[in-house]
N, C-alpha and C positions, 0 to 999 in steps of 0.2 A: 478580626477579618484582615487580612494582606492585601492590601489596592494593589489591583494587577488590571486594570484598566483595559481594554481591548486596542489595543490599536498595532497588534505587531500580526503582519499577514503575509508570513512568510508561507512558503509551501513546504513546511515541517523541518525545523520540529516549530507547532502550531500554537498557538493562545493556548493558556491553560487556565480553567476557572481559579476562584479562588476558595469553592468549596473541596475542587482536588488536590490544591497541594496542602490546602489543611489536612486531607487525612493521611499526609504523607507526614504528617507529624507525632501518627500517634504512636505507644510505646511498642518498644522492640519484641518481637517474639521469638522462639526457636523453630525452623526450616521444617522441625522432628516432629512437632508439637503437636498437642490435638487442636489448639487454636489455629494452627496453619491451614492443617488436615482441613477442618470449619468450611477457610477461608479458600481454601483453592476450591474444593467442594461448590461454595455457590456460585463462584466466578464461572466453572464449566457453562452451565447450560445459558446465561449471555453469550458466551462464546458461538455458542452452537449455532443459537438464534443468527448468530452475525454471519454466521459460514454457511448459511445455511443446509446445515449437517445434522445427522442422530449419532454420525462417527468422533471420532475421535478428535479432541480436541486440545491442548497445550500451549503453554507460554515457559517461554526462554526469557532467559536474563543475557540478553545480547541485542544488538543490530540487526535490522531486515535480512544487510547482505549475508549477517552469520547464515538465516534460515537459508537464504538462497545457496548458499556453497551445500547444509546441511544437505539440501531435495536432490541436488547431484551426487555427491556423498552416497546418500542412502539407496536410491534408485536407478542410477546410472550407472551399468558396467563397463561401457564402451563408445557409444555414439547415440547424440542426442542433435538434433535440432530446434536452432536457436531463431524465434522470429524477432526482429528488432525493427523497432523505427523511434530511437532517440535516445539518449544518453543510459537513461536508466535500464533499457532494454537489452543493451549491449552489456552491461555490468554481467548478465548470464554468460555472455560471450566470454568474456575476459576470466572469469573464473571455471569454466569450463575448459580451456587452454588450459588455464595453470596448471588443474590437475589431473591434465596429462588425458582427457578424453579426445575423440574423434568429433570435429564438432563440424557439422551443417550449421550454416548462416540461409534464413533468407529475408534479406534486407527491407527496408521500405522508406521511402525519403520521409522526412524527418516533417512533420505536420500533416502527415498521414498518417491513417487508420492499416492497420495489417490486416489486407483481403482475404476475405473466406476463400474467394474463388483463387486467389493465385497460390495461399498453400492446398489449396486439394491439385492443382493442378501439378504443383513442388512434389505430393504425396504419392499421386498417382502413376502406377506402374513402379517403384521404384522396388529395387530389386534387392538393397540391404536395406535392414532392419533399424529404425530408430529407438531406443529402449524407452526415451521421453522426446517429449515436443514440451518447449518454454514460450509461455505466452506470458506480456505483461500487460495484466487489466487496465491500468491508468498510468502513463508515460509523464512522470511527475517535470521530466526537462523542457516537454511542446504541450503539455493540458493538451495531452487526445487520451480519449478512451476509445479502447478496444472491446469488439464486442464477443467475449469470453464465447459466450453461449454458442453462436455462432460457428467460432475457430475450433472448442470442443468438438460440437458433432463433426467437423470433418477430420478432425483427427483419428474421433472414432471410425468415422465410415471408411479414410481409405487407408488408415493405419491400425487398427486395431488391437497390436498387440503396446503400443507406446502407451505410457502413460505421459499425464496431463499434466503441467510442473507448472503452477500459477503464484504472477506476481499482485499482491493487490495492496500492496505499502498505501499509497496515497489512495487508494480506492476503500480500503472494506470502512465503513460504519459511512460513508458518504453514497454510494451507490448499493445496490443489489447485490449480494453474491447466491448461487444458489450451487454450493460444493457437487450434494448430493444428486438434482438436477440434471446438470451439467455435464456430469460426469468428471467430474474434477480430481483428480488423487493428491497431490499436496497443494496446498493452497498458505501462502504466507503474508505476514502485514507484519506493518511494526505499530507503534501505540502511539507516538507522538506528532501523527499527524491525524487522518479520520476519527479518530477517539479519545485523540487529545488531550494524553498525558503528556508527562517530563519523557524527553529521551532514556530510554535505559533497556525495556522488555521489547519485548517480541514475541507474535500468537502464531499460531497453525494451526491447521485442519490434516490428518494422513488418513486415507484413505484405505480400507480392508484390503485391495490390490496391493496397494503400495506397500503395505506390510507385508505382505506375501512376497515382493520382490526384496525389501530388505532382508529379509529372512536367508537368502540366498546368497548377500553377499558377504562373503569371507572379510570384507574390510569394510568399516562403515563408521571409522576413527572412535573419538569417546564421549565428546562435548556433544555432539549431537546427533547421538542412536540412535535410532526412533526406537527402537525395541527398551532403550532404558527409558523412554519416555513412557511408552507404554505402560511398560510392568511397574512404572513408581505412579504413573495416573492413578492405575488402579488401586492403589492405597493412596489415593487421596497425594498425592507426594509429586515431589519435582527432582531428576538424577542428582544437581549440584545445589547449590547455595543460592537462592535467587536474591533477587532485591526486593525484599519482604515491604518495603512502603510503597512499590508500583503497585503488589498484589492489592496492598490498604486500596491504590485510588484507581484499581480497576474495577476491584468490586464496587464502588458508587458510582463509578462511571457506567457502569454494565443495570446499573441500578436504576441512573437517571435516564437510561436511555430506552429501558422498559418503560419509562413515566412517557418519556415524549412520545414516543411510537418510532420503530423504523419507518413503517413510512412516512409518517411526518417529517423524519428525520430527512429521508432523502429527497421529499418534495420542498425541503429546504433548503438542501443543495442544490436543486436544480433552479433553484427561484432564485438565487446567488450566482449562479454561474448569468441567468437571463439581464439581473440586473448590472454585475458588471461589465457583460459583451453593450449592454444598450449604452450604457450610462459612459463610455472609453470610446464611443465608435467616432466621435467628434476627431480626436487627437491620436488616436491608434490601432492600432490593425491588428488580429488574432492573429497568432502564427500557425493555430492549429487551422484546420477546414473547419468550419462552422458545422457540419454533420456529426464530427466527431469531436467536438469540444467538451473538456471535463467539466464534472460537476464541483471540482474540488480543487483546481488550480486554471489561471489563463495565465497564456502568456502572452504578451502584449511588444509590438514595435511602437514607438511612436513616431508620427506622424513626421516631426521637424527632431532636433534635438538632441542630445545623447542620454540614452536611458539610464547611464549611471548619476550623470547630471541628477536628473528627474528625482529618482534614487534620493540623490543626497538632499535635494530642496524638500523632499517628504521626512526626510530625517530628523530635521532641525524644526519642521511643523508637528512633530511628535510620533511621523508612523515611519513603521518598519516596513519595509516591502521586498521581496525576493529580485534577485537579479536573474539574467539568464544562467546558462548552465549549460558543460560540453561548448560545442563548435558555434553555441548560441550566446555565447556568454557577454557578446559587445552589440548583440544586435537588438535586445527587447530586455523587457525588466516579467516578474512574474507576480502576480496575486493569486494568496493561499488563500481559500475563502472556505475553509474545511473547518469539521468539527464543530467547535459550541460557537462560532461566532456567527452573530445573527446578523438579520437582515438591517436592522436599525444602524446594527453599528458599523458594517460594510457600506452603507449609507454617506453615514456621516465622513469616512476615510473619502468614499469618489467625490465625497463635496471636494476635499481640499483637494485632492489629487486632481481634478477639472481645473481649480483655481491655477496650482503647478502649473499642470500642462501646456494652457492656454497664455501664458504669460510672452 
């Protein structure tokens, strides 16, 4: 067994048990194989379960942001709007620039939630066409979530020909997603924070639309087609070479997480979000609005003090804790409270971090 003790809570990449990197030890197999074929085979329908999807579902051997350039890539031919309110929301922004699309911004200060009413309002009447609207579920720089469900229908109601281009990195296996629902056409996370693996892979959900719009376009690079996705799904298979020991510790992660229940899962998230807004309110202040606070990361000002200070006195007490991030980065520290760590042990980190703070 590898003592990997819980005490690091960053806001990803997240705690990892130490039943999943055991099975990132076990022997090698071939990408080709019918052992693979097996293993990507059962890993699907956890997937599904998590996207709440009967569509289409996949995992890359890359980064979040890979998927997110992918959703542009594949479904965007010209101009998309981008909703942003904090670090990670903008990241659509800035890769949307690079390659060379027509981009809508509409902004939202930064520990706010992105208003249903002011994109219908952004939406309404407008007289060119957005090919997608990017929404990001959980703002992993300000711990806000956004309410997908919500920003979908109105994209459907005053836009309807755009599709739906969702970020859920720090959200999916910690809150709700409901792809099919929702109305969702690509929907992306990475694994090492809500479902907390090692950094390495990365899932999606594409949507029958959205196939249908890739299909269309004449360039849609190579690393990440959605149409090579597709036609290697369905033999069981992945377009490149993945990282064959994520696959080993998704399928038990996708395993144990059918034992716990999603919703257990997520009424543990939100029991973890409750305990450390209550258990910090003495010595710091949320940056997000309390309406919109994650189930899966806070970010926290403190009261007196310098947060990297704080930071380092939890250091040397044994925990790891997230710093800010973006234009945030001097003004608060952040707690990752995602994935497999529990309530007990999130517990025992606010004992010492109260003891810190109050010093």
């Amino acid at each position: 067994m590898i003592d990997n003790p819980c005490t690091f809570f960053v806001p990803g990449p997240t705690w990892v048990r130490p039943e999943i990197l055991e099975e990132m030890t076990r022997p090698m197999i071939g990408h080709r194989s019918a052992e693979f074929k097996a293993l990507f085979s059962g890993i699907r329908p956890g997937l599904r379960e998590l996207f709440g999807t009967t569509g289409e579902v996949f995992v890359a051997t890359s980064s979040g942001t890979g998927l997110l350039e992918a959703a542009l890539i594949n479904c965007v031919g010209r101009r998309v709007l981008v909703t942003t309110c904090g670090a990670f929301s903008e990241r659509w922004l800035s890769i949307a620039q690079k390659l060379g699309l027509e981009v809508d911004r509409l902004d939202t200060e930064w520990g706010e939630a992105v208003s249903p009413d002011r994109l219908a309002d952004h939406l309404e009447g407008r007289q060119q066409h957005y090919d997608a609207v990017t929404i990001t579920h959980n703002e992993t720089s300000t711990g806000v979530i956004n309410d997908v469900e919500s920003l979908a229908r109105v994209v459907q109601e005053e836009s309807p020909g755009s599709l739906i281009l969702v970020d859920a990195v720090s959200s999916l296996a910690g809150a709700p997603m409901s792809c099919d629902a929702w109305g969702i056409d690509v929907c992306v996370s990475s694994t090492q924070k809500g479902i907390a693996l090692p950094p390495g892979i990365a899932v999606f959900s594409v949507s029958e639309r959205a196939f249908e719009v890739a299909r269309e376009r004449p360039y849609r690079g190579t690393y990440f087609d959605f149409l090579e996705f597709q036609k290697n799904a369905a033999l069981d298979s992945v377009p490149f070479t993945p990282s064959v020991p994520h696959f080993y510790a998704l399928a038990r992660q996708l395993r144990d997480m059918a034992a716990e229940t999603l919703p257990v899962r997520f009424e543990r998230h939100r029991a973890m979000r409750a305990l450390t807004l209550e258990r910090t309110a003495r010595y710091a202040t949320p940056m997000a609005k309390l309406e919109f606070a994650s189930p899966t990361v806070s970010a926290l000002r403190p009261h007196r003090g310098d947060s990297e200070v704080l930071r380092s006195r939890m250091k040397k007490r044994g925990f790891t804790l997230g710093g800010g991030y973006g234009k945030w980065k001097e003004l608060c520290f952040r707690i990752g409270h995602m994935g497999d760590i529990s309530l007990e042990a999130l517990s025992s980190m606010l004992d010492v971090l109260g003891e810190e703070a109050e010093q």
